[in-house]
C-alpha positions in Angstrom: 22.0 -112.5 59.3 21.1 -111.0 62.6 22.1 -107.8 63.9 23.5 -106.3 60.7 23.0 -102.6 61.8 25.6 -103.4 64.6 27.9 -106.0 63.0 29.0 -106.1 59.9 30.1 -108.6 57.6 31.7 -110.3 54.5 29.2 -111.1 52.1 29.2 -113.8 49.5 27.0 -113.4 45.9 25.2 -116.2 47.6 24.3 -114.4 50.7 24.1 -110.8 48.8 21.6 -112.1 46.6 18.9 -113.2 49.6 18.2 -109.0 49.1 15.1 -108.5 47.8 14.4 -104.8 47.7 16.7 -104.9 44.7 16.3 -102.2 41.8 15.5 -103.9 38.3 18.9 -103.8 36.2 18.2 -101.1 33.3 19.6 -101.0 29.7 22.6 -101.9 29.2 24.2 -98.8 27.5 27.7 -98.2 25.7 29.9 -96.3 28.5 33.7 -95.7 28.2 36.3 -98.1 27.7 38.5 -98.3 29.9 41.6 -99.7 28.2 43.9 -96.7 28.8 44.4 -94.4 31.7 43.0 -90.5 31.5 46.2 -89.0 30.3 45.5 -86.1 32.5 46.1 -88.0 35.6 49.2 -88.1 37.2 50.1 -89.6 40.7 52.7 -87.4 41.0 50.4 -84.6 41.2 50.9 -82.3 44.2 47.1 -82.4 45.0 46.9 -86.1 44.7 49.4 -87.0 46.9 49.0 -84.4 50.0 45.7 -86.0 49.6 46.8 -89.9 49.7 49.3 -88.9 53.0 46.6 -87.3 54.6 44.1 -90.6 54.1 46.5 -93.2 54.9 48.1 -91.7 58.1 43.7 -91.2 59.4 42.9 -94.5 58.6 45.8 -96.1 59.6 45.4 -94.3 62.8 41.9 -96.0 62.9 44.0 -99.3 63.7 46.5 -98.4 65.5 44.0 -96.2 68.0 41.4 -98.8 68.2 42.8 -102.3 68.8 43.3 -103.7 72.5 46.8 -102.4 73.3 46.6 -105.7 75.6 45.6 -108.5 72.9 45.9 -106.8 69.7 42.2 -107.4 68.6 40.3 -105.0 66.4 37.1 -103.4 66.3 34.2 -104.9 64.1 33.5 -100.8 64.0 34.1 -97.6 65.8 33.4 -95.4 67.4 30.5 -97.6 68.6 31.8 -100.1 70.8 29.3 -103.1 70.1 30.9 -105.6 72.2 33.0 -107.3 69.0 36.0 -107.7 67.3 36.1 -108.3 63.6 38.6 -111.4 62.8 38.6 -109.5 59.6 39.6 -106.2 61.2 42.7 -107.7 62.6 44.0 -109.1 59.3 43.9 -106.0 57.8 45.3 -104.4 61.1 48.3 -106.2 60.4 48.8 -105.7 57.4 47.9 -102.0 58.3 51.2 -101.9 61.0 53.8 -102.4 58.0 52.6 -99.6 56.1 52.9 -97.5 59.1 56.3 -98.7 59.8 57.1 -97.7 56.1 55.5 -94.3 55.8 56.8 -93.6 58.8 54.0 -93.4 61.6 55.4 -95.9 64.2 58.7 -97.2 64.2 59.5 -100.8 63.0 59.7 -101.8 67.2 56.0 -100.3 67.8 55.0 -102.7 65.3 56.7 -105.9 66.3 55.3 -105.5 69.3 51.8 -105.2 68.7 52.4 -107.7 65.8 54.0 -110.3 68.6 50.7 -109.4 70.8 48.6 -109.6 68.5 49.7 -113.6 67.0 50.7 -114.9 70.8 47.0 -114.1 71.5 45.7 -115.5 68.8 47.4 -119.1 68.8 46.9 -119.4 72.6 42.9 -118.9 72.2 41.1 -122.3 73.3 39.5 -124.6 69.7 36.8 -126.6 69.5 33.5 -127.6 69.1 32.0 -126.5 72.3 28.8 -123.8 71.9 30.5 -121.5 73.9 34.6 -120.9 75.7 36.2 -121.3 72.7 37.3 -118.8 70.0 37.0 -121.1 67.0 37.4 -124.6 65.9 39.9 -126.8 63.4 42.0 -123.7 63.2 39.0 -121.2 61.7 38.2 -118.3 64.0 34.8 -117.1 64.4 34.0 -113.8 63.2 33.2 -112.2 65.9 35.1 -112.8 69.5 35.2 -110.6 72.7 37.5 -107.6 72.6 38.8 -108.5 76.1 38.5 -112.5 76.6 39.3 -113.4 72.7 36.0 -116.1 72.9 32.9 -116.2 70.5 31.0 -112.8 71.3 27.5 -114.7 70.6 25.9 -117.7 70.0 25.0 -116.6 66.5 28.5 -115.5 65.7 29.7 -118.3 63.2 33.0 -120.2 62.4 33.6 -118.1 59.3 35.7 -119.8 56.3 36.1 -115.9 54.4 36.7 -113.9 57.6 39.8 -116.4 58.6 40.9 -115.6 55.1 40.7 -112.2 55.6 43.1 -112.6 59.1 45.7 -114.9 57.6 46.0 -112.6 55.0 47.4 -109.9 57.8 49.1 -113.2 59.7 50.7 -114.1 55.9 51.8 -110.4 55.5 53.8 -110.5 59.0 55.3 -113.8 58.1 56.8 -112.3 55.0 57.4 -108.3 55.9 59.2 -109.5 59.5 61.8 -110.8 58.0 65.3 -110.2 60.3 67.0 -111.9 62.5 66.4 -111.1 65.7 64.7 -113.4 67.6 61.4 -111.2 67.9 60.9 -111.4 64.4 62.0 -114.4 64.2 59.0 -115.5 66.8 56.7 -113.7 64.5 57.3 -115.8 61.3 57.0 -118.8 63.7 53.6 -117.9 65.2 52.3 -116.9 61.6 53.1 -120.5 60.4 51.5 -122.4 63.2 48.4 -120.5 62.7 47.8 -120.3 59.0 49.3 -124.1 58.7 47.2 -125.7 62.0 43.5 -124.4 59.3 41.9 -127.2 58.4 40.3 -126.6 55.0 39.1 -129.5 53.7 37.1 -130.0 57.0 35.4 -126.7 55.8 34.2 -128.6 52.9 31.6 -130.3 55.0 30.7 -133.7 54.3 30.6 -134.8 50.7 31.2 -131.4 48.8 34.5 -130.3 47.0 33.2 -126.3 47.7 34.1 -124.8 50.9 31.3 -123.9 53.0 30.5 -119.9 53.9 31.0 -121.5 58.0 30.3 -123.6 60.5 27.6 -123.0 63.5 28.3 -125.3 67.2 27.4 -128.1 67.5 28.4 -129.5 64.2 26.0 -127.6 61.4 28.2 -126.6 58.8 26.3 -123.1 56.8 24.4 -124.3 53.6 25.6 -121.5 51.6 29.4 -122.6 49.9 32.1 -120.7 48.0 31.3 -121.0 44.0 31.3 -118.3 42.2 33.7 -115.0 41.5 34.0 -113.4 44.5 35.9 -112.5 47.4 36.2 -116.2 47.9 39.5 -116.2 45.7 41.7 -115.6 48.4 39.5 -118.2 50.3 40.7 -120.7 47.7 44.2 -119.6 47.2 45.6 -119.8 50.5 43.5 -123.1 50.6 45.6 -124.6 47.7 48.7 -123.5 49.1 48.4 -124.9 52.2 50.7 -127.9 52.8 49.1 -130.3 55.4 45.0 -129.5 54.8 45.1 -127.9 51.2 42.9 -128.8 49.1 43.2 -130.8 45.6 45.1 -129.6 42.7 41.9 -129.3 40.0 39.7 -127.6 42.5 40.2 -124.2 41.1 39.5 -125.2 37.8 36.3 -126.6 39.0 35.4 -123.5 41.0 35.8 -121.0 37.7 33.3 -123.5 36.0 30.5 -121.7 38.3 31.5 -118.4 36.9 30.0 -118.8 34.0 27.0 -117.3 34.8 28.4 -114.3 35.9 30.3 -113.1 32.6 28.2 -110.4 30.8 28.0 -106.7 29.9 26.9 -103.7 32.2 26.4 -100.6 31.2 28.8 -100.9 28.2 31.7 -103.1 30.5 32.0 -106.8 29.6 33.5 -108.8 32.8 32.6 -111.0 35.5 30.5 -109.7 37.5 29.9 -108.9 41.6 27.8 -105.9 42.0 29.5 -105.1 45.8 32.8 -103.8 44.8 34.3 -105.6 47.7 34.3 -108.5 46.5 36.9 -107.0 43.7 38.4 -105.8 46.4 39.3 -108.2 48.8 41.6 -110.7 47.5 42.9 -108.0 45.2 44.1 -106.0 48.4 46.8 -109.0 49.3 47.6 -111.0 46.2 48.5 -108.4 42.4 46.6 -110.0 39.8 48.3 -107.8 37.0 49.5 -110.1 34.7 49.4 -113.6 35.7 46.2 -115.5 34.4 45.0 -119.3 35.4 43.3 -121.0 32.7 40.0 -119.3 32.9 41.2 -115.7 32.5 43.3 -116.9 29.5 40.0 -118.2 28.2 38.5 -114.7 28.2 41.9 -112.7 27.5 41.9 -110.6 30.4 43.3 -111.0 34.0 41.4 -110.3 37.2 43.1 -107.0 37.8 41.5 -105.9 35.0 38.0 -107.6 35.3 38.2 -105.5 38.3 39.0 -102.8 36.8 35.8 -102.8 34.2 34.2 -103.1 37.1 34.7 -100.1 38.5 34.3 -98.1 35.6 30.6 -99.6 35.0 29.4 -98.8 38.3 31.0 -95.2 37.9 28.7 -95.2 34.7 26.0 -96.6 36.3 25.9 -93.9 38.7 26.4 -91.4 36.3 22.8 -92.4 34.4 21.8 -92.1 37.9 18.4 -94.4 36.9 17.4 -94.7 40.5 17.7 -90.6 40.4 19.0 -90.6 43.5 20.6 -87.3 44.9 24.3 -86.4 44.9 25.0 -89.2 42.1 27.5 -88.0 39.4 30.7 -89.0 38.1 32.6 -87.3 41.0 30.6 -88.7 43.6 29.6 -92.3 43.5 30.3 -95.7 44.8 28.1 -99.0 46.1 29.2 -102.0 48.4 28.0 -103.4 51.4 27.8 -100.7 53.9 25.6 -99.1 56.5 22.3 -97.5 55.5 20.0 -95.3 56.9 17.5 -98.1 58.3 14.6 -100.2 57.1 12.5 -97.3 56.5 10.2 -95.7 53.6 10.8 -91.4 53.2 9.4 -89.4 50.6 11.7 -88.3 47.9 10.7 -85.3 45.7 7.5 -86.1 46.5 8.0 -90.0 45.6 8.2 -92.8 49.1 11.4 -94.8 48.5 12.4 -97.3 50.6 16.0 -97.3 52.2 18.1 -99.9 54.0 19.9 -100.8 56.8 23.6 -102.5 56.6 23.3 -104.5 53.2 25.5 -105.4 50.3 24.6 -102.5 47.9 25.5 -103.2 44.4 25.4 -102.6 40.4 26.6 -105.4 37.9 24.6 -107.9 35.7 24.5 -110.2 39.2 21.6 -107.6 40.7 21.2 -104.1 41.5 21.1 -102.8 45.0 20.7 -99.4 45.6 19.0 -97.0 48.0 20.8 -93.8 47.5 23.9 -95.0 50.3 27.0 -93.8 48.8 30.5 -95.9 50.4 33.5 -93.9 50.0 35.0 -97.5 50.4 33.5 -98.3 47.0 35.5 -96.2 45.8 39.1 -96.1 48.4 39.6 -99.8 47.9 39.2 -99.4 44.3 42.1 -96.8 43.6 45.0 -98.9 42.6 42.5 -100.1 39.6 41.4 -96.9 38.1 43.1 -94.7 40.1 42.2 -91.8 37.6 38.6 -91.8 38.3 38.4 -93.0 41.5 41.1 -90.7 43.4 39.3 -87.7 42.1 36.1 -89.1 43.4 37.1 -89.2 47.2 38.7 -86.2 46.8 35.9 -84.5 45.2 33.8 -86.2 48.2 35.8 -84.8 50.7 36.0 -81.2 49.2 31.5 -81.2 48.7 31.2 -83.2 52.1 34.2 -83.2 54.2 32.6 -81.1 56.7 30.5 -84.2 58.0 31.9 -87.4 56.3 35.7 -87.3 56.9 37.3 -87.1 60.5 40.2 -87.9 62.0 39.8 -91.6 61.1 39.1 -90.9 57.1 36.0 -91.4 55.5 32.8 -93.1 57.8 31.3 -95.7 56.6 28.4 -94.1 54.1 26.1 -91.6 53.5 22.8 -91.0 52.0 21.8 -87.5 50.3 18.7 -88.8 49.5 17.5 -89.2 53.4 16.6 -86.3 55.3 17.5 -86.1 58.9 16.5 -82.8 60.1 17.9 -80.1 58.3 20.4 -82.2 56.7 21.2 -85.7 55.0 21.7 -89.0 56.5 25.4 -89.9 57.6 27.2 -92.8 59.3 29.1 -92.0 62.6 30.9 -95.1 62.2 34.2 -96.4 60.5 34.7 -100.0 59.7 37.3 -102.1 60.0 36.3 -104.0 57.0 36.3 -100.2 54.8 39.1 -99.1 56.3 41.6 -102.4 55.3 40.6 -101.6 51.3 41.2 -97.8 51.8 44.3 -98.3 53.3 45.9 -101.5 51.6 45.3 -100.5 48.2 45.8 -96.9 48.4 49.5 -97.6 49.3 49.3 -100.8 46.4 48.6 -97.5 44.1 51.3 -95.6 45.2 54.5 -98.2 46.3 53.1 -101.5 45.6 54.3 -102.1 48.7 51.8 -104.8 50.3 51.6 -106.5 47.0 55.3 -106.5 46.9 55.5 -108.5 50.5 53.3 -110.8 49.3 55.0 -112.3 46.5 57.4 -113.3 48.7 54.9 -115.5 50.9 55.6 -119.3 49.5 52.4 -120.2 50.7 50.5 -117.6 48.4 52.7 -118.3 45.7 52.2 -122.1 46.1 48.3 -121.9 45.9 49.0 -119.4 43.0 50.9 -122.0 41.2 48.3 -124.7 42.1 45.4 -122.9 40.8 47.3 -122.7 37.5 48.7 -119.2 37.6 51.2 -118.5 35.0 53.3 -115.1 33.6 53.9 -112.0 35.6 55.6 -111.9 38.7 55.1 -115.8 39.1 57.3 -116.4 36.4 60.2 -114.0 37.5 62.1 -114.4 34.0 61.8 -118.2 33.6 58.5 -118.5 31.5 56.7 -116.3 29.2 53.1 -115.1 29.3 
């Protein structure tokens, strides 16, 4: 866990959990249902969508701007250039470079070609098990490499099992959306294959476990914490099933929603499995539409996982509007926790009460834990509008129009910002943008209004092989031949 405040990363309920300065869950009060949209909403509202175009085209310019022209790689953050690329950043760079091509930013050429960079570089980094010279190992990348040389920035940089999700999710997404003739695109589908098929996911596992582990640290420690749980690890698991030559067993995913049980419960009037970060809702949900296709477990419990993330998002919404930590700038216009940037490790006095803030940690509300300092992540919120898009769109419009002024630039929203903390004669705001804040924003704000990255990925046999072999049924898996 070093150097959080300058690198950021995917969390796990495992890992979110080692928090300690956590805020005692409170009562658990009836809030509102959230079985129907707001009737009052519409997407096709003038307002909503001059505000939608204006967000995508900054944040996907946040991609496009940052990543080495020369290698493709992305940013861990910016405008602060640590020293790292994100693994995680480029997947969702990708994916980022088809919506521009369909809403019209760059042309279809522009992003072949930084596509083609992008994978050539990848697949011709050096693997294996050496401390340092290499950018990753059995196929996994390590989470953090060097923007220019593509190696392992650090020696506490580890092989990371999610974050390689995260990129074959963007290398998947080129493999499907490339999908002409020509022998450029043509080279892209290629080079996606060889690198999601050449990951080696059962050697993830470790020795004797079934659970993949969180990573792997040279030479040859593989990371205590594993993948049980609901969390972002769903993706983890899916493209591990689907994988042809290193997937992993049939059964396993059966297994692995046996050590959600725990998690199932009501918050603040919600009932759903819970995750207090919102990303981990968020992640899998921005590559793979849940609506409608169920695996055993969610037919158990009569809801899908587009809607269990749903619930969530409207308990945390009500959470902040009980406000219990009484934090300023709370209300149900303004709200939204997940891991993000914080103000530091620091105590202030807060109408005339100390309270302790945070650096980067994964903020949270759900039955799981409570996390909260006050940090508000508009990326709490802009990776959650295509599953309440009638509260949440309003909320990072309402943020923009109280706090534009300082927390949206030419990138979109920064990272996060803290009413609550004084700095000078103002309140506490993030200069930065994340690459891992700016993929949720982006992918699912276009899932809300075309469908359009969800619609690519259906068409991915891979994802719709490890759909099938977790047990998926109805929906879009079905495509007329079965019934839900």
């Amino acid at each position: 866990m070093k150097n959080r405040v300058k690198f950021t990363s995917c969390f796990s309920l495992v890992l979110a959990s080692l928090f300690v300065t956590a805020v005692p869950a409170l009562s658990q009060e009836k809030g509102p249902v959230p079985g129907k949209a707001d009737v009052s909403f519409s997407l096709n509202d003038q307002k909503h969508l001059a505000f939608l175009d204006d967000l995508e085209q900054r944040t996907f310019s946040w991609f496009w701007d940052t990543a080495n022209p020369k290698n493709g790689l992305v940013p861990d953050r910016a405008p602060l250039m640590n020293g790292a690329a994100s693994i995680a950043s480029v997947g969702f760079g990708l994916t980022a470079y088809g919506i521009g091509v369909e809403r019209g930013y760059i042309t279809r050429q522009q992003a072949v070609e930084r596509t083609l960079v992008t994978l050539r570089f990848l697949e011709g980094l050096p693997q294996g098990e050496a401390v340092r010279g290499t950018a990753g190992s059995h196929g996994f990348f390590y989470h953090f490499l060097d923007p220019n040389t593509g190696l392992r920035v650090a020696d506490w940089s580890e092989l990371s099992s999610i974050d390689t999700a995260l990129l074959m999710g963007g290398v998947l997404f080129a493999q499907s959306y490339y999908d002409r003739q020509d022998a450029r695109e043509q080279e892209i589908r290629r080079l996606a294959d060889r690198l999601y098929r050449r990951v080696d996911w059962r050697w993830m596992r470790g020795d004797d476990s079934e659970w993949l582990s969180m990573g792997w640290m040279p030479p040859g420690h593989f990371l205590s914490s594993q993948w049980k749980g609901y969390n972002e690890g769903m993706l983890l698991y899916i493209m591990a099933l689907g994988a042809p030559e290193h997937g992993l067993p049939e059964g396993l995913w059966d297994r692995w929603t046996e050590t959600q049980r725990g998690q199932q419960g009501s918050f603040y009037g919600h009932n759903f499995l819970n995750f207090a970060p919102l990303f981990g809702h968020q992640y899998s949900e921005c590559w793979v539409d849940f609506r409608h296709i169920q695996d055993k477990a969610s037919l158990q419990r009569g809801y899908d996982y587009f809607q269990n993330s749903r619930e969530a998002v409207y308990a945390q919404r009500e959470y902040a509007v009980r406000n219990p930590g009484h934090w300023k700038g709370y209300d149900g216009s303004v709200w939204g926790l997940t891991a993000s940037d914080g103000p530091g490790d620091s105590v202030q006095e807060v109408d005339g009460e100390k309270r302790h803030f945070l650096a980067y940690s994964a903020r949270g509300a759900g039955k799981d834990y409570v996390l909260d300092d006050g940090t508000i992540a508009p990326t709490a919120v802009g990776g959650s509008v295509a599953f309440a898009p009638e509260i949440a769109l309003p909320s990072l419009e309402e943020m923009k129009r109280r706090y534009g002024n300082v927390i949206y630039n030419r990138y979109g929203f920064v990272d996060a910002f803290n009413p609550s903390y004084r700095v000078n004669d103002g309140f506490w705001v993030d200069g930065q943008q994340l690459g891992i804040d700016q993929g949720p924003i982006l992918l699912m704000s276009e899932n809300l209004r075309s469908e359009f990255v969800w619609n690519v990925m259906k068409k991915n046999p891979y994802i719709r092989s490890g759909l099938l072999k977790a047990g998926f049924t109805g929906g879009w898996l079905c495509q007329g031949t079965c019934g839900r």
